[in-house]
C-alpha positions in Angstrom: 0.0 0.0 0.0 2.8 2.4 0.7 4.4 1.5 -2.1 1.5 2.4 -4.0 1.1 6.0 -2.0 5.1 6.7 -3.5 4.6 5.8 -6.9 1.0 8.1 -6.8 2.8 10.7 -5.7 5.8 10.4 -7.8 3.9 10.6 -10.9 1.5 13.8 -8.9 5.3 15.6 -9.1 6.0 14.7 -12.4 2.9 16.0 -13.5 3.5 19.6 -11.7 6.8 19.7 -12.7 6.4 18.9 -16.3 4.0 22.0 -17.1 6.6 25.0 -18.0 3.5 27.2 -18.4 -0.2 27.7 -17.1 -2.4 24.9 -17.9 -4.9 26.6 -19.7 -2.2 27.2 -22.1 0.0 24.3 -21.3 -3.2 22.2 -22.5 -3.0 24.0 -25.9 0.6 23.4 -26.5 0.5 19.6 -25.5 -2.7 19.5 -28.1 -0.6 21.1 -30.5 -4.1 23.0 -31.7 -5.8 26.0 -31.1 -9.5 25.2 -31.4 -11.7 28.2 -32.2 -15.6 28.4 -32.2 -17.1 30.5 -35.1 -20.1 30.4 -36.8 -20.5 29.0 -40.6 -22.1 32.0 -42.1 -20.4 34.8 -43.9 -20.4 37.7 -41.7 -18.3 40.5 -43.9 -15.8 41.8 -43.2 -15.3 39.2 -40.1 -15.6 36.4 -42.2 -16.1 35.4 -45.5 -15.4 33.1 -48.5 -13.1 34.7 -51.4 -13.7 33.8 -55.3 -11.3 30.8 -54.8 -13.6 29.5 -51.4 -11.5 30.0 -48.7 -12.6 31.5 -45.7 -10.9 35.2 -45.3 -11.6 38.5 -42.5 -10.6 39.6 -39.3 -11.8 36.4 -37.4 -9.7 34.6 -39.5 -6.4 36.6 -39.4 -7.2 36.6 -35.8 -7.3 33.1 -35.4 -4.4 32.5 -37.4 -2.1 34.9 -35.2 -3.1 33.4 -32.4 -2.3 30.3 -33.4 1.2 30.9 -35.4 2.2 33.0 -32.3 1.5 29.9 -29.5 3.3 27.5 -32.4 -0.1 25.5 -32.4 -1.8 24.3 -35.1 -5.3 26.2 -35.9 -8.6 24.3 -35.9 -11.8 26.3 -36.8 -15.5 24.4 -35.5 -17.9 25.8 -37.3 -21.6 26.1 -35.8 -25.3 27.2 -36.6 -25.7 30.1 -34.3 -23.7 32.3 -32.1 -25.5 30.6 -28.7 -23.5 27.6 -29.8 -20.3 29.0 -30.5 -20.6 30.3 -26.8 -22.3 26.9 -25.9 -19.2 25.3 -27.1 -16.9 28.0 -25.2 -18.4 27.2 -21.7 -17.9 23.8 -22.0 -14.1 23.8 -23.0 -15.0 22.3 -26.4 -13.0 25.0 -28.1 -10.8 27.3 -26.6 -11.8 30.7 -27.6 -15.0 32.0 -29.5 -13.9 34.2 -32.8 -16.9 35.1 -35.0 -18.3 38.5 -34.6 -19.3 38.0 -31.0 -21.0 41.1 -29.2 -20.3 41.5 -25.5 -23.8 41.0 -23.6 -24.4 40.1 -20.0 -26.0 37.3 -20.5 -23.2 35.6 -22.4 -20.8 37.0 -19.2 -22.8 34.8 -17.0 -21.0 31.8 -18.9 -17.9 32.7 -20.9 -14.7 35.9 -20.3 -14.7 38.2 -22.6 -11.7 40.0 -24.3 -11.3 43.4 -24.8 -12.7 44.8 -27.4 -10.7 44.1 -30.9 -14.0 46.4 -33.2 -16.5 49.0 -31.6 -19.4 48.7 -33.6 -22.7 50.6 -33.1 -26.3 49.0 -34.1 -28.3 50.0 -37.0 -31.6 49.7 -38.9 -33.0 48.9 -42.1 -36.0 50.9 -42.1 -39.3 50.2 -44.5 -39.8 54.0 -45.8 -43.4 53.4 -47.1 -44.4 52.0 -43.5 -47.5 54.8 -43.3 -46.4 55.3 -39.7 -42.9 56.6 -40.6 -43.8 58.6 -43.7 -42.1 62.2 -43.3 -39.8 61.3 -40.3 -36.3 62.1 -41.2 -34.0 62.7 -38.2 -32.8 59.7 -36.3 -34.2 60.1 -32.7 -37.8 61.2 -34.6 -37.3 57.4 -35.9 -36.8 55.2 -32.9 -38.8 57.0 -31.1 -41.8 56.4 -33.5 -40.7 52.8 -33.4 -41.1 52.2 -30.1 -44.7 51.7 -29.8 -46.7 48.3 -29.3 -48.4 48.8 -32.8 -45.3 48.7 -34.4 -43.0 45.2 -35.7 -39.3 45.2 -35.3 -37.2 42.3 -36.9 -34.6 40.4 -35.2 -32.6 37.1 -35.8 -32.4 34.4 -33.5 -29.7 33.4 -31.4 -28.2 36.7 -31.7 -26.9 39.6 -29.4 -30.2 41.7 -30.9 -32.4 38.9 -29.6 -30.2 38.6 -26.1 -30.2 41.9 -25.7 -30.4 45.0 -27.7 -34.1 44.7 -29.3 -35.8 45.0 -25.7 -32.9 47.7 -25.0 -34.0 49.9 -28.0 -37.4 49.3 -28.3 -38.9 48.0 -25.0 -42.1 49.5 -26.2 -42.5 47.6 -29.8 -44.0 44.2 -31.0 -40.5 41.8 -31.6 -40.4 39.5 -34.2 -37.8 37.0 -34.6 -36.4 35.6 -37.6 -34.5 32.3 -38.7 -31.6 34.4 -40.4 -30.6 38.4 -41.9 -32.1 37.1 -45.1 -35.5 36.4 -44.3 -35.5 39.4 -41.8 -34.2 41.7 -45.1 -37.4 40.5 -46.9 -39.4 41.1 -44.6 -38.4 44.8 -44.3 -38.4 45.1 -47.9 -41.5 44.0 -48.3 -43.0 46.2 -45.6 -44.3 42.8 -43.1 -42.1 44.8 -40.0 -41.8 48.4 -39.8 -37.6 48.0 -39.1 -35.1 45.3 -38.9 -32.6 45.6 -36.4 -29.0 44.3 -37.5 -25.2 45.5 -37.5 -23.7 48.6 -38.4 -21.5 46.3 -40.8 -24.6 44.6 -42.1 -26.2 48.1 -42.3 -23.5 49.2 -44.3 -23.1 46.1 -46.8 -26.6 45.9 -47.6 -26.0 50.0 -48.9 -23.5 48.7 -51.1 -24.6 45.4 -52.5 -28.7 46.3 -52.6 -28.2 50.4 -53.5 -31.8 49.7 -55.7 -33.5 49.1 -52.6 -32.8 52.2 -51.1 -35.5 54.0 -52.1 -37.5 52.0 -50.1 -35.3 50.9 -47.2 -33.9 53.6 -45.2 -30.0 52.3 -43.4 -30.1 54.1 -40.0 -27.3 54.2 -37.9 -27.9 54.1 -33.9 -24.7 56.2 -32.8 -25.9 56.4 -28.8 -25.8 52.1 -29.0 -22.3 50.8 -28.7 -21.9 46.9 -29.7 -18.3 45.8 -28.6 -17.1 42.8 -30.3 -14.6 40.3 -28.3 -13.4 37.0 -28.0 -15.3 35.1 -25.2 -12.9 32.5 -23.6 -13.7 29.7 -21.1 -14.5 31.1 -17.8 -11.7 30.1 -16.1 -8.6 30.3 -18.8 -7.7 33.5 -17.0 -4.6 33.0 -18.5 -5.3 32.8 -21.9 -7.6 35.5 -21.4 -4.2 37.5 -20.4 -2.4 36.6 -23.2 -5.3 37.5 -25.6 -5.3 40.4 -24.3 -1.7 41.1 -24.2 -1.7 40.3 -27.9 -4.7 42.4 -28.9 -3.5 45.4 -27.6 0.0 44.7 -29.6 -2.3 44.4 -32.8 -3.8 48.0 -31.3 -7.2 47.6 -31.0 -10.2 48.3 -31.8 -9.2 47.9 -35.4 -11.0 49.7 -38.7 -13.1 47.8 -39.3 -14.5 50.2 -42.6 -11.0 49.0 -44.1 -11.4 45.6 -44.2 -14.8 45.7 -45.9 -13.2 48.0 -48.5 -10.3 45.8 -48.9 -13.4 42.8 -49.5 -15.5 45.2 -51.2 -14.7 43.0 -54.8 -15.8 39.9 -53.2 -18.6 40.6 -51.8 -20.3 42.6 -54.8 -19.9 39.7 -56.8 -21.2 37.1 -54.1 -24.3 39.4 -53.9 -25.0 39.7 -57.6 
């Protein structure tokens, strides 16, 4: 038995001993892969697919420099909705969640959160032939005719607008959730909600790629609505989060975000034609 007790707590040593770093990240070396969360849609300019079909963005190059600069391999799991990617964070079945993720407190009950590498504000895709909202130019006028119980605003499920920032903007207005930012589009364009409410970054492709469509679908900007987006890490690789961090502000964050959809501007034109 005592022999048994010795050889226990020889191998207990060994295994203290043997970790030259923290073991959130020594289990990342020993793996020889960083495993990343993200979610398989193309989210411009955080990811997308170029001409040839490879995934490109600032998810991507972030995941990448992670990766090189640990000496891992990188391994991207791709999921449905962002609830999984932070589903799959929480449990340790990645290590970090990359893909467009928007700090809410509701997601900090279960994962850490980086710093933020883009500020990003919320926007709207407003139906201008709604009868309700004919003449109403200025912003604040907008929301604030929103925000009443007769009026529809679109969402998609399983995002941070449904988490969070639908009831924070418009506490007062009838939600309506959709599958994905396609269907919610439609339904703006064909005048079934008064508003969709999506990212500044969707606001802003959807300008360039659907410029027809503007005559009838006012982009609107919500300037006083910030929507940080981080990497959420396990909730206790402390460590990692550290050295995320560490790295992030190296890169000098938040980054400009308007540059990297110009620099995929070609790309996505043609994917939308």
């Amino acid at each position: 038995m005592r022999k048994k007790i010795i050889i226990l707590f020889c191998f207990f040593i060994q295994g203290i001993y043997g970790q030259n770093y923290a073991p959130d990240i020594q289990q990342i070396l020993n793996r020889g892969v960083l495993s990343v969360g993200m979610i398989d849609e193309q989210l411009p300019p955080f990811h997308l697919k170029d001409k040839e079909g490879n995934w490109v963005g600032i998810d991507i190059d972030i995941s990448r420099e992670l990766a090189s600069s640990l000496g891992v391999k990188l391994e991207i799991r791709f999921t449905k909705t962002f609830k999984e990617v932070i589903d799959l964070v929480f449990s340790h079945q990645v290590d970090v969640g990359i893909s467009n993720l928007s700090r809410t407190l509701k997601r900090s009950q279960k994962v850490l959160f980086s710093d933020p590498y883009a500020l990003l504000h919320k926007a709207l895709l407003v139906n201008r032939r709604k009868e309700e909202l004919i003449g109403v130019e200025k912003e604040g006028s907008v929301i604030e005719r929103l925000n009443h119980s007769y009026i529809k605003i679109a969402y998609t499920r399983n995002s941070a607008d449904a988490e969070t920032f639908a009831d924070l903007i418009f506490p007062g207005a009838q939600k309506i959730e959709y599958e994905n930012q396609s269907d919610l589009m439609a339904s703006v364009e064909k005048g079934e909600v008064a508003a969709g409410l999506v990212e500044e970054m969707t606001m802003k492709l959807y300008s360039k790629t659907h410029p027809e469509k503007i005559i009838d679908v006012q982009p609107l900007l919500i300037r006083d609505v910030e929507d940080p987006v981080c990497i959420a890490l396990p909730w206790d690789s402390r460590q990692l989060l550290f050295y995320v961090s560490i790295y992030l502000k190296n890169k000098k964050v938040p980054l400009d975000v308007d540059k990297y959809l110009q620099k995929y501007e070609e790309v996505l034109l043609k994917s939308n034609k």
